[in-house]
Each structure stands twice: as C-alpha cells, then as structure tokens.
N, C-alpha and C positions, 0 to 999 in steps of 0.2 A: 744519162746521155742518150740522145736521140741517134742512133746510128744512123744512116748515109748509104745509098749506092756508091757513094764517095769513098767509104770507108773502106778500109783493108781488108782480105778475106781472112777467113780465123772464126774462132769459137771466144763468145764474150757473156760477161754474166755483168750486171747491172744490180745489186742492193738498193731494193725501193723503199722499205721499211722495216723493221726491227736492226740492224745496225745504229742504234742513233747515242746519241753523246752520252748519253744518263740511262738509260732504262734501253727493255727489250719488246716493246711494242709494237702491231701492224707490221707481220712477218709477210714480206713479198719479195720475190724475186724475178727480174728477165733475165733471161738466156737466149741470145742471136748469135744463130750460124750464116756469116756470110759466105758462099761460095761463085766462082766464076764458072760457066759452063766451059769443058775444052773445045769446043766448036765453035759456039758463037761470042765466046768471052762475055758475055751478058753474066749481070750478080744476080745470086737469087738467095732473099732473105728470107728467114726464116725466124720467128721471134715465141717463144714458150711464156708461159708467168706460172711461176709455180709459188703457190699460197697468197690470198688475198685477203690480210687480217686488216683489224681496226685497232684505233689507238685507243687503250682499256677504260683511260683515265683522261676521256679529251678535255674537262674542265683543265685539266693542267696542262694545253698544249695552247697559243699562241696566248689570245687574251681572254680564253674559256667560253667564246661566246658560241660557241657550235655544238650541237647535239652529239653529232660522230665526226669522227675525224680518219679519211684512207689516206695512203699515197696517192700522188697526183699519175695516171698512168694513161694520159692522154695523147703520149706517144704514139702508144702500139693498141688504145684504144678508143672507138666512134663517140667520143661524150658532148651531148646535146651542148652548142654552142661554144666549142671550143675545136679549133683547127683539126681538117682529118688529115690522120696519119698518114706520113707514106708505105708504114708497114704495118698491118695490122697485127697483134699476136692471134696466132694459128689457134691454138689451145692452153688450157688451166688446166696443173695439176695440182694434187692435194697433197703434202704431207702426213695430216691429221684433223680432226673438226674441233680443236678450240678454236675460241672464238679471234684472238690473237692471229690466226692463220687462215679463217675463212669466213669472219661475219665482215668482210668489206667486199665481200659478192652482192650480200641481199643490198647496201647503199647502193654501189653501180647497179642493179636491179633498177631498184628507184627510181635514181637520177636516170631512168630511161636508156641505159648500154644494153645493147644486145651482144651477151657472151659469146665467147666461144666455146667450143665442146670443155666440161670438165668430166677430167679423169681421176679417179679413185679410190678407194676401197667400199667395201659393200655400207660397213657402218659407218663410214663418213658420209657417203652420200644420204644414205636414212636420215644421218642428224642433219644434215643441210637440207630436205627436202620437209623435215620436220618445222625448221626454222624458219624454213618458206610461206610455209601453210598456218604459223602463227602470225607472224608478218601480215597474213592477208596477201601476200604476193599474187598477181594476178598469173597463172600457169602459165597464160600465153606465151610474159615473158621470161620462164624459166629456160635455162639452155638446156641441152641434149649433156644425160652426163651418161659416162660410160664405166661402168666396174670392172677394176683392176684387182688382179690377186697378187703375191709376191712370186717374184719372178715372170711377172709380165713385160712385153717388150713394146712397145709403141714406136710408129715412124709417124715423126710430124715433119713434112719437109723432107730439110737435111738433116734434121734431129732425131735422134734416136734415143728412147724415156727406157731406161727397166728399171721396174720396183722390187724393191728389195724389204723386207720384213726391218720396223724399227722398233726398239722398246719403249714406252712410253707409260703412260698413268691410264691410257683408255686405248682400247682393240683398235684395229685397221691402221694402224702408223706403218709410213713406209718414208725410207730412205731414195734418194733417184741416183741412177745413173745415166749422165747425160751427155752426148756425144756428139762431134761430126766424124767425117773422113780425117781431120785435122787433130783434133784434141780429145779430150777426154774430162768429166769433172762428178767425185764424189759429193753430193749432195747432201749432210744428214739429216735433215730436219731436224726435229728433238727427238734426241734417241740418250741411249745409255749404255752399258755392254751387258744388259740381263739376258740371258739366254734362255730363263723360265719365264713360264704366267700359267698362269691355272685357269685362263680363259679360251687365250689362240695361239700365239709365238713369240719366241724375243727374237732376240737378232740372232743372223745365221752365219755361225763363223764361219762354214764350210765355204759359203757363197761369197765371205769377202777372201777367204786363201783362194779361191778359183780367178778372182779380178786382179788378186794380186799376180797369179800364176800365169794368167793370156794374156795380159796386158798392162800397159802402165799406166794407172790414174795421173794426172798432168797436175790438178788440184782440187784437193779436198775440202769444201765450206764445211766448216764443222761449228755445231750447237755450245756457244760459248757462255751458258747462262753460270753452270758449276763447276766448271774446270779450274776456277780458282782452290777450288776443297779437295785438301788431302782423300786420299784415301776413291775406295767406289761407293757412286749410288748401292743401298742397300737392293740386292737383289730380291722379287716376291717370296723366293722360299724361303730365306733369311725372314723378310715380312709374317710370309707364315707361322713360323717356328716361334716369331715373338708373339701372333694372336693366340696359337693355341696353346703354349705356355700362361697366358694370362687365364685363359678361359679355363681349363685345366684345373687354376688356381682357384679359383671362384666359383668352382660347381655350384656352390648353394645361396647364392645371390643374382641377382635382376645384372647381367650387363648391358650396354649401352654405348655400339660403337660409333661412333661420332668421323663421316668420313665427306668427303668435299661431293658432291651433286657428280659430279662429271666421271667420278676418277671408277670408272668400273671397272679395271686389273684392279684395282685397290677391293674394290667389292666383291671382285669374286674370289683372291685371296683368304677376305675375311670370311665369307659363306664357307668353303672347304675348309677353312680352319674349325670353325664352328663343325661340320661333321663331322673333323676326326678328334672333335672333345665331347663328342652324340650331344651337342645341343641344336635344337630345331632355330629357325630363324627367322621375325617376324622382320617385315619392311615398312617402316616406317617416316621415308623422308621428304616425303611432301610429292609436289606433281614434277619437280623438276627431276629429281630422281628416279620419279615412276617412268617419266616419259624415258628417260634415259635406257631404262632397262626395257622397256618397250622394244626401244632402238636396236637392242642387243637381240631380242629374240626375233626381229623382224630380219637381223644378219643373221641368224640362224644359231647364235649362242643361247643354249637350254641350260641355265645354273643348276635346274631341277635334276636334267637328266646326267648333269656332271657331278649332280652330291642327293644320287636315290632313296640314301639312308634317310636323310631328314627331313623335315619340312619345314619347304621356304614359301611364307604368305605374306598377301599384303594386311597392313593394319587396319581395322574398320570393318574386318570380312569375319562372315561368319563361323570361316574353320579358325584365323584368331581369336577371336573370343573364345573358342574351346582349348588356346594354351594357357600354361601357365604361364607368365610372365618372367618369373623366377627361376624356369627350367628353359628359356629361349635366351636368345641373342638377339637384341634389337638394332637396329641398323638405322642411323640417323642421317639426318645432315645438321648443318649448323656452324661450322669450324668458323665461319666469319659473320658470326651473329644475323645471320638474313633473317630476318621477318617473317618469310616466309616459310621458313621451317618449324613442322611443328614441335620439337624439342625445344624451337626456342621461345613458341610462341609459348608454351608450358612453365621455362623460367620465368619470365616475364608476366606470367599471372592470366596470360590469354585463356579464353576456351578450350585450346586443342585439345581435343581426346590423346593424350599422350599421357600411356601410363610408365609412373616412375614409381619405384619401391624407394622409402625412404635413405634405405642402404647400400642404394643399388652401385656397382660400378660403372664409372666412364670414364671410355677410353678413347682420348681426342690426340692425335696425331700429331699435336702442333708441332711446329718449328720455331724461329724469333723471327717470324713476321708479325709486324705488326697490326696487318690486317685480320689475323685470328682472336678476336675477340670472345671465343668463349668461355676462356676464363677469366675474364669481367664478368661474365654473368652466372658463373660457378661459382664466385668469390662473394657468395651471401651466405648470413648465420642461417638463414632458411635450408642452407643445404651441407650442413655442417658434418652430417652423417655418411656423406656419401664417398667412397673413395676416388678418388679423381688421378688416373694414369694419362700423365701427356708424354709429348715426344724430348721434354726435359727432365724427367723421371726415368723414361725406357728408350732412351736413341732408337731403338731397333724396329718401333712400330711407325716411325716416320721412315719415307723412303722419297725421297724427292726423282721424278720424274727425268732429269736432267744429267748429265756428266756430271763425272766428277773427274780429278784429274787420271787415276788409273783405269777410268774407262776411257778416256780420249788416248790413252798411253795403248791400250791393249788394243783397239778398233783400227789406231795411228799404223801399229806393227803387222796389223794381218792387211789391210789394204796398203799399205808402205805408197803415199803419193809422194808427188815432187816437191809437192809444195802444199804448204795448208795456211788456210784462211778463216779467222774466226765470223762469225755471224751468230744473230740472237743474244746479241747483250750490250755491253756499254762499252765506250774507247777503255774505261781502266781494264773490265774484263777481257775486252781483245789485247792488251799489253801483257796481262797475265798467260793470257792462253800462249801466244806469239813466244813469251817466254819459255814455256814449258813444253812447246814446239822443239825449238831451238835444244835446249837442254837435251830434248832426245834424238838430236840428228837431224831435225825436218826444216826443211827449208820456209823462207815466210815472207810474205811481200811487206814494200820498204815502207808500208805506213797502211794508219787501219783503212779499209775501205768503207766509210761512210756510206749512208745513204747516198744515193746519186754519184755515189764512183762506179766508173765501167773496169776491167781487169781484161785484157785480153789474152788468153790461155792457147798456147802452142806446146808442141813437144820440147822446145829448148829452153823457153822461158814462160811464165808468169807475170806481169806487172800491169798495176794501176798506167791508164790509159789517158784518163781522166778524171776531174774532183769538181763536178757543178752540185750545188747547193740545191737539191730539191724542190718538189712542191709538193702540195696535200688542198685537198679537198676536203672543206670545213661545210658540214651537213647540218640543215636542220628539218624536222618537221611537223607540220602545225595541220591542226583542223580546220578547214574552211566555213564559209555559212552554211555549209549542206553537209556538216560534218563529216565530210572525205581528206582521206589525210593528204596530204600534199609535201612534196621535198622543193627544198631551193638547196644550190650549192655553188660556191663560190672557190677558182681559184685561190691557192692561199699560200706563201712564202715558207721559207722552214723557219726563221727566225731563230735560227742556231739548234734547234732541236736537233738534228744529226751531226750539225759541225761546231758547237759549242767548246766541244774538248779539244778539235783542234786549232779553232782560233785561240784557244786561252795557249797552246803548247806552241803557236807561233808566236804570238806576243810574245811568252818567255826567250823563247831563243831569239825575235828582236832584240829583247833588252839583254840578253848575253852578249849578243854582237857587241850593242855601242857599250858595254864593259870592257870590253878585251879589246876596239880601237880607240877607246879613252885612255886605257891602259897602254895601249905601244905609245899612242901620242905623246903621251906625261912622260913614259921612262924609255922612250924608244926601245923596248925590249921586242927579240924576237926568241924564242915563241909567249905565247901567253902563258899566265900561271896555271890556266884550266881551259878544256875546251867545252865544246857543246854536248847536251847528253843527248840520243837522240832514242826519245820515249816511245816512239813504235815499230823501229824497222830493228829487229833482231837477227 
C-alpha cells in the first residue's frame, strides 16, 4: 500500500516480500511513520525498508522467464520509468547478508536506483561490498552505508531504528526496534533464542527484559520459517559438544566436515571444537568460502587468534602440505552438491586437489531438504569405506538457523508484545505460528499479512489496514555487441505468489456459504449444522 498525506497518522509496516503463500523468499520490509506537526498540522512521512532480498528460485515465480526476481518498491523508490514517489524511503536497514534479505540492492543498483544510506553491521556490509565489486558494480553507484553495532540507535525522521544482537548461521545479524512517538514494533529478522557463538553474540536477554521493563512493544513481526518444530533450534554449544565428541571419536582417521559456504557461527563452532580434540584444521572449500572468511577477518573476527593452540590453513599452501591429513580436520563445502566445491569436484572424478583418505570420516550436517545432495554422491561403491555421519544419524550436528517453537516461546515472554505477527514463511506456517501465539496468551491479527498488506500499529490496537495484491520486478541481463552487460526490467503482477493461500481459503469459505444457505433453504433450519472455520485469525 502506497501511503498518503491522506492517510492517518500512526506507525505502519508494509510486507514487501518473504510473507508469500508457499515459501519464504525476497525478505523486505516498510515501515512509515506518519505524524502531523502541532503548529502547522502539516503530515510529515517518514518511510524505512528494512532488507531488500531476491526471490532464490525465480524460475519458479510467474512464467520463469526472468533472471531475478525483487519486490516491486516503486512506492517509496526513484525507479527509471516508473512514477515518482510521493515519499521517498529515507534509509535501508539490514538484518543480515543472505542473499534472501539483501541481494535485491545490487538489481535496484542495476536497474539504475539511487539508494538511500544503508545501515548495518560491520560483516554485512563487507559481504555486500564484496558482492558489489563481483557484480562489477560501478562505485559511483554504491550508496553511502553506515556500520551499526548492537545497541545502536538511529533517528530517520520520526523513526527511531536500535539494533539489537540476533542469533543466526553467520556474524552481524540484528534484530530492530522501531518506533514513533505513537507505537512501538519488535522486528526479528531471522533469529533464534541462542545466547552462545563462539565467533560474536547470540541474543541478549538482558536487553529484551529492559524493553519489556520501559516499555511496551505494540507488535512483534517475528521469523516464522520454524516455529512449527517442537522443541529449540539446537544451540552452537550443544553444536559443539556434538563436533567434538565425533572428532574425539575418530582421533586416528582423516575427518571431513562438510558445512554450507555462508554459515560461519557454523565454522567457527567447528574450528573450536576441532581445538579442544588438539586437531589442527586445514580449509578447504572453494573461493566462496575463502571469500567468506576473508569477510570475517576484514570484521575483525581472528579464528586464529580465538583457537592459538592449533593451526588453521588454507588448502594448497605450503604450511598444508607439511600436515598430515589424518591428524587435521578438513573443512568443506558441498552440502547441495555445487560444482564448485572442491570435495565435490573430487567425488565426481574432477581434478581438484582434494585429498581424501580411503577411510576417512564425513560429517555432513544434512536435514530432509531436498536440495542436500550430497548423499547422492556419497552413495557410490567407490566410497564404500568411508564412514558417513549426517544430521539423520546425529540430530545434534544440524542446527537450523531459525526458530523453533520454544524459542519463539522464550523471546515471546522476555519481550511480552501486544500483539505478534508472523513473517518469513508461508500462510500454513503463519497459521501454525498465529496458533502457538495464541496458546500462549499473545494476541494475533485477524488474518496473515500477506505481501502487500499494510497493519497499522497504535497503543490500543493492531490491525491489517489493507490487502492489495503486490508487484515484483522481473530482471534480466544480457551482453550487448560490445559485451557490456545490460539490465531491462519490467513491472510484473504477483500472480497469486503472496495471496494464493488466501484466495484458495476464500473460495472455501464461499462454497461453505452456499452450503449452509442451500441448507436453511431446503430445511428452513436455523442455525446451520456447522459454521465457518476461520483459518488465520486466532
């Protein structure tokens, strides 16, 4: 929804993308504070965007025919031949640098937008400035970004941003909290309730009992990818105790940890664990990994100087070659069979210099996603010997990044809001979440907020405002005759992607309708035998 001078004054949040019908894709968000001055009654808007991701899997969004796929956010931003806004958004914040929540910067890049300032954490912005300079993005037009630490406080406007520490799979995640004079709104991005990492921070209970204690949160968006799952995300030390328990096991064998490019709480986990079973640690996972740790020490994170005892090198180098292979921990990637990994390029029969002990152990993390394919490629007589620990053998070495439900329960109780709202997942998982809300006391608005629903947030109340049907911006880009690359992009419909679930849960409760007045008609009964179920407002 395009706010208005028109509009009411109040504190509003806008779901641009990952709320959508089926999946948790292209995480964005606005937040406009409208206020009226006491003197001259004039409105003064104020409009945030906090995370501007891409949709993962755009072949699978309209009819697959576009490279990338953003929210349409032509609102509150200047995009080359499309209407200018009456308000522009002020600033970008970051939750996190997946790519889910910030590779639809570098397309608006592209498509020629000139940002507004982004604010961040020190490693987000590294990885965004990293992804810049692969891109070829021309500097000129990179925006001005500004590094945030936890407990930072920002005034844009009438809004007022503090970042808060959130637990995640990789350093610098932050939770917002975001305000006017009017309202109040917990933000979580993707968190969890870990209060370790063996890199930088989890989340800080102390600082959500101090929000609960000055103040009252109004409404809390909360990360609804796993809140369906009993129980909590496995916390890192928990993680720990199952690496070096394995490693422990296997003194006298080659192991071989198998862990996703990005997830560096995951990697520095495994490195300390690896030190306190005194095995040295060789790095092995291609350049997307290397760049990644790059990133970590350009924030200022030293794995080196966090685990003195052992030695952690890259593969290829010549203090590796002086270990044994047998007495290291090797550090992969591969979990979704990339190509470019050289673990995988080694199953596969590739060249990589990737050395494997016939015997060796690997230990791959998996879940039942489907996208983990690498035991498809461990599932040859060629590797018959080797022992293979995944996360359906030892639950305890997977830890999913995400809620689960006794972390949305315990986060739920220390910040106590009015009202909570799921975001980053699907309508069934906001039905689950809405549920498990409800079950514990907490209030919940009377249907999911889809992409392109506004909510407008007061001290007394909560509620959807409006439900307009989105748009998205379908990207492609091609080499020209002078092989410069070039973007075209075109406005593009949602085509049910965000309200699929609930045009299907209106259709039903149509055809429940002409049930129950088919039914008075035929037997003139009053009441009916059954009424309406009504699937998202708990």
């Amino acid at each position: 929804m395009s706010l208005t001078n028109d509009s009411k004054t109040g504190l509003f949040w806008t779901p641009r993308g990952g709320n959508n019908a089926h999946d948790i894709w292209a995480s964005c968000h606005t937040f406009t504070s409208i206020s009226e001055d006491e003197k001259t009654k004039e409105k003064q808007t104020t409009t945030i965007i906090v995370d501007m991701g891409q949709h993962e899997v755009p072949k699978s969004f309209s009819t697959g025919r576009y490279d990338k796929v953003v929210p349409a956010l032509d609102d509150c931003l200047n995009v080359p031949g499309e209407k200018t806004p009456e308000h522009e958004a002020q600033a970008i914040f970051l939750t996190h640098c997946h790519s889910d929540h910030i590779a639809g910067i570098y397309e608006y890049l592209q498509m020629g937008v000139r940002l507004p300032d982004i604010y961040a954490s020190q490693y987000t912005l590294n990885a965004l400035k990293k992804d810049l300079i692969e891109k070829n993005i021309d500097k000129k037009l990179w925006p001005n970004m500004v590094t945030l630490e936890a407990g930072s406080v920002v005034k844009i406007g009438d809004i007022t941003v503090q970042a808060y520490p959130a637990s995640h799979s990789i350093p610098g995640c932050f939770s917002f909290k975001i305000s006017n004079k009017e309202a109040s709104i917990f933000h979580s991005g993707d968190t969890k309730a870990d209060e370790t990492s063996f890199l930088d921070k989890g989340i800080d209970i102390s600082s959500y009992q101090k929000i609960a204690k000055d103040e009252n949160i109004d409404l809390m968006t909360f990360d609804a990818t796993a809140t369906h799952l009993k129980g909590h995300a496995l916390y890192e030390s928990e993680i720990f105790d199952a690496y070096k328990k394995l490693f422990t096991e296997n003194q006298d064998r080659q192991i071989i940890a198998v862990l996703p490019a990005a997830h560096m709480e995951r990697l520095a986990s495994v490195v300390c664990a690896a030190q306190a079973s005194g095995k040295n640690v060789i790095i092995n996972g291609g350049t997307s990994m290397e760049s990644n740790i790059l990133a970590l020490q350009l924030s200022g994170y030293d794995l080196q100087k966090k685990c003195p005892d052992i030695k952690i090198v890259s593969a290829n180098t010549d203090e590796a070659d002086k270990l044994d292979p047998e007495k290291c921990i090797t550090i992969t990637t591969g979990l979704y069979g990339e190509p470019a990994s050289p673990f995988v390029n080694h199953l596969t029969g590739g060249n990589s210099k990737f050395t494997m002990t016939d015997d060796a152990v690997i230990i791959a993390p998996t879940s039942n996603d489907n996208n983990e394919k690498i035991h498809l490629l461990l599932n040859d007589e060629r590797f018959s010997k080797l022992k293979v620990v995944t996360g359906k053998e030892n639950p305890n070495i997977y830890g999913s990044g995400h809620a689960q439900a006794d972390d949305f329960i315990k986060i739920a109780n220390y910040i106590r809001p009015k009202t909570i709202a799921p975001i980053h997942c699907s309508s069934e998982k906001a039905d689950q979440l809405n549920e498990l809300a409800g079950k514990n006391g907490f209030k919940t608005l009377d249907s999911y907020p889809h992409n392109g629903s506004t909510v407008q947030i007061n001290k007394d109340r909560c509620h959807i405002i409006s439900k307009a049907s989105p748009h998205w911006f379908g990207i492609n880009h091609y080499l020209d005759n002078n092989n410069t690359m070039k973007t075209v992009f075109s406005k593009v419909e949602d085509g049910g992607y965000s309200t699929q679930g609930i045009s299907l849960l209106k259709k039903r409760q149509e055809e429940a309708v002409k049930k129950i007045l088919n039914y008075r008609s035929k037997k003139n009964a009053s009441p009916a035998p059954f009424t309406l179920r009504r699937d998202y407002g708990r």
